[in-house]
C-alpha positions as CSV (number, residue, x, y, z in Angstrom):
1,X,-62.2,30.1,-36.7
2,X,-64.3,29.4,-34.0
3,X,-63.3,28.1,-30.5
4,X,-65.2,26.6,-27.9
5,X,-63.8,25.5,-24.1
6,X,-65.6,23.9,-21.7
7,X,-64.9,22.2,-18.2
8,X,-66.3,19.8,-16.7
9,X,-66.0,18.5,-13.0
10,X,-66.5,14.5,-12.7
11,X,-66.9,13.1,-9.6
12,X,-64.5,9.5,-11.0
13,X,-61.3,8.2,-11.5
14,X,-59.5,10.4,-14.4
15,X,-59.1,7.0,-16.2
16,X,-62.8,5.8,-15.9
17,X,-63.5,9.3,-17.8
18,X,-60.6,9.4,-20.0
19,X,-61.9,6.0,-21.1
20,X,-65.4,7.1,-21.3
21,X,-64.7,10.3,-23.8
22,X,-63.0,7.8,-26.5
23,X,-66.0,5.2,-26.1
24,X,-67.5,5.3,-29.4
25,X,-70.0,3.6,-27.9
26,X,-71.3,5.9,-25.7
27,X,-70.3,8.8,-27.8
28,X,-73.5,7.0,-30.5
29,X,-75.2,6.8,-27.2
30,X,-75.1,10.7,-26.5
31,X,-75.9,11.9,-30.4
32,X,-79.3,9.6,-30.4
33,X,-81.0,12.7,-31.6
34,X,-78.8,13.0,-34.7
35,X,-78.7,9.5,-35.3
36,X,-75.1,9.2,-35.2
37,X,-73.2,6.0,-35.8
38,X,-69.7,5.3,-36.4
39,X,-69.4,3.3,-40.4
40,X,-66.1,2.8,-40.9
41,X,-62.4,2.6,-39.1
42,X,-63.0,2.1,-35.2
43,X,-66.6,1.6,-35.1
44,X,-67.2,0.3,-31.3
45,X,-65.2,0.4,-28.2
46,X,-62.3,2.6,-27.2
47,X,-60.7,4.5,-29.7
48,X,-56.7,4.4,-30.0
49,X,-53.9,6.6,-31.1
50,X,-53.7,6.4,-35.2
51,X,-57.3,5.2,-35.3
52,X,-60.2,6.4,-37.4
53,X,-63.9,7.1,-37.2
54,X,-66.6,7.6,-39.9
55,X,-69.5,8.8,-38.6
56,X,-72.8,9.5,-40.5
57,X,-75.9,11.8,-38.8
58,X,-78.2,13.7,-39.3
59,X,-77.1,17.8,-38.7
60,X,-79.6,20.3,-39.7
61,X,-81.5,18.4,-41.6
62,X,-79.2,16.7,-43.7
63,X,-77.3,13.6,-43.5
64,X,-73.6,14.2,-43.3
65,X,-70.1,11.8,-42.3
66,X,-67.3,13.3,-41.0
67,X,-64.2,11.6,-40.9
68,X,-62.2,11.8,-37.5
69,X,-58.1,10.4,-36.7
70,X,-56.5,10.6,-33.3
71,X,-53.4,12.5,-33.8
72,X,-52.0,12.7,-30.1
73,X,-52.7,10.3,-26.9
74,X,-51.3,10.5,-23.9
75,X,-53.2,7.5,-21.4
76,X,-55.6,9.5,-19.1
77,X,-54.0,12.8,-19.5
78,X,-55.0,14.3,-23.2
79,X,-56.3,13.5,-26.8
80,X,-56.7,15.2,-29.4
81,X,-58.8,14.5,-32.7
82,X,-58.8,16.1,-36.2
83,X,-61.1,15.9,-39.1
84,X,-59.8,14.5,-42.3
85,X,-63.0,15.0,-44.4
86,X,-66.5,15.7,-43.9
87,X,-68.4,19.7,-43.8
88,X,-66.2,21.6,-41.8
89,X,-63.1,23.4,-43.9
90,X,-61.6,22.5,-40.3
91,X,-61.9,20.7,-37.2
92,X,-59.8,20.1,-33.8
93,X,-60.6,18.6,-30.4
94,X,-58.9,18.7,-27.6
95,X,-59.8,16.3,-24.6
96,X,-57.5,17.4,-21.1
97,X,-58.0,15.6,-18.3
98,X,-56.4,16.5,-14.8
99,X,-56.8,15.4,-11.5
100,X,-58.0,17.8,-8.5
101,X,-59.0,16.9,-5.5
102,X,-60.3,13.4,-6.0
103,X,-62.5,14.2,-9.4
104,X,-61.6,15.0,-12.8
105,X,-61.4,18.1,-14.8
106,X,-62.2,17.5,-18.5
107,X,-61.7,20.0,-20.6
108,X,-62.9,20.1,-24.7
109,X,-61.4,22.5,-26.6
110,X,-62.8,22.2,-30.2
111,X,-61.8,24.7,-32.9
112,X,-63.7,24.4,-36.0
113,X,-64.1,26.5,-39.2
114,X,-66.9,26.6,-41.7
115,X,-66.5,26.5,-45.2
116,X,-68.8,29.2,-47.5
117,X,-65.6,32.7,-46.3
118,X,-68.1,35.2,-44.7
119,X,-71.1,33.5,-44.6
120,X,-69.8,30.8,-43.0
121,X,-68.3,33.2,-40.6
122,X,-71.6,34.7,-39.9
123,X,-73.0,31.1,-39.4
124,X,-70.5,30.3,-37.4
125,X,-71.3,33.5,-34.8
126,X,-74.6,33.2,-34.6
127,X,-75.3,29.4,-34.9
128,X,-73.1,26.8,-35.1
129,X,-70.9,27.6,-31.8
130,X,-73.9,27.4,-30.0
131,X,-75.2,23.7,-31.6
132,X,-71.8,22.7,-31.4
133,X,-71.6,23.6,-27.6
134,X,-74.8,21.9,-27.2
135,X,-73.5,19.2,-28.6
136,X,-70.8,18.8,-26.2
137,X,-72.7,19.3,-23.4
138,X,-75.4,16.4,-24.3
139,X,-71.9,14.0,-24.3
140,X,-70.0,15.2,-21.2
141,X,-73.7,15.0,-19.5
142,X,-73.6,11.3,-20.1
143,X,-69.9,10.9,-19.5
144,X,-70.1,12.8,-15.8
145,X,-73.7,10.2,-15.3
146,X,-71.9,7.0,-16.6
147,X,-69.0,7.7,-14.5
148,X,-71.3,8.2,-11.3
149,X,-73.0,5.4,-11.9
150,X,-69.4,3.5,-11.9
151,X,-68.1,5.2,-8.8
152,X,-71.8,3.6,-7.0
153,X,-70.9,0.4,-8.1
154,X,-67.1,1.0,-7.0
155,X,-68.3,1.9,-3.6
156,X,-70.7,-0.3,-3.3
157,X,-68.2,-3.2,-4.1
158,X,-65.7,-1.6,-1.0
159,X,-67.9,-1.6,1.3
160,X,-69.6,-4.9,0.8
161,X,-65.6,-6.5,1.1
162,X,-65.0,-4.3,4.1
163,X,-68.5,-5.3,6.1
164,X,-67.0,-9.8,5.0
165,X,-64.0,-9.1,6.3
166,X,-65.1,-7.4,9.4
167,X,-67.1,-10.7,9.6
């Protein structure tokens, strides 16, 4: 089994990202280069507790679906998603969120396994962590951007009702 963790440090409100990292939307938005879309269950929007996602793209040359339910939720604070079918022989993510300092801490912990015993072992060492990581980042890059383009706006909005009421 292979584990990846990674933090990242968002400058937003820890519900702005917790909503932004269930967005299926965005989450088609970041895999452009794999052509991923969601095809069945919860195929736009914000992804619930007991929910489903199909999605269909295009990994290593090869068009694949992998089947996705949210087992655990807990509003701004964690989810967690497991595969029900698709390539891997298994497949967790964990999305934390915590609070410091006025920005966000998200942290993805994804545990997957390959099928294939050794070989899959070996791919898994010396490949697929690394695609999978890249992966990752590509999405949290466009979570941490979408969630600074919000906290503009957000600002933006403050201070333009703080200068009319000043007038």
């Amino acid at each position: 089994m292979s584990t990846i963790h990674l933090t990242t440090i968002i400058n937003a409100d820890v519900h702005k990202a917790f909503d932004l990292a269930r967005d299926i939307d965005l989450h088609q938005k970041s895999t452009f280069k794999t052509h991923e879309k969601a095809i069945a269950g919860r195929i736009s929007g914000l992804i619930e507790k007991g929910e489903t996602v199909t999605w269909r793209a295009k990994h290593l040359g090869f068009y694949q679906t992998h089947t996705s339910k949210i087992i655990e939720m807990q509003k701004s604070h964690q989810f967690t998603d497991v595969m029900l079918e698709g390539t891997f022989k298994s497949f967790k993510h964990q999305h934390i969120f915590k609070t410091n300092a006025n920005k966000t801490v998200m942290i993805d912990i994804l545990e997957f396994e390959s099928p294939f015993g050794i070989i899959g072992k070996l791919l898994n060492h010396f490949f697929l962590k690394k695609y999978m990581t890249s992966f990752l980042l590509e999405r949290n890059k466009l979570i941490k951007n979408d969630c600074r383009i919000y906290q503009r706006i957000k600002e933006m909005f403050l201070i333009r009702e703080q200068s009319e009421r000043q007038n």
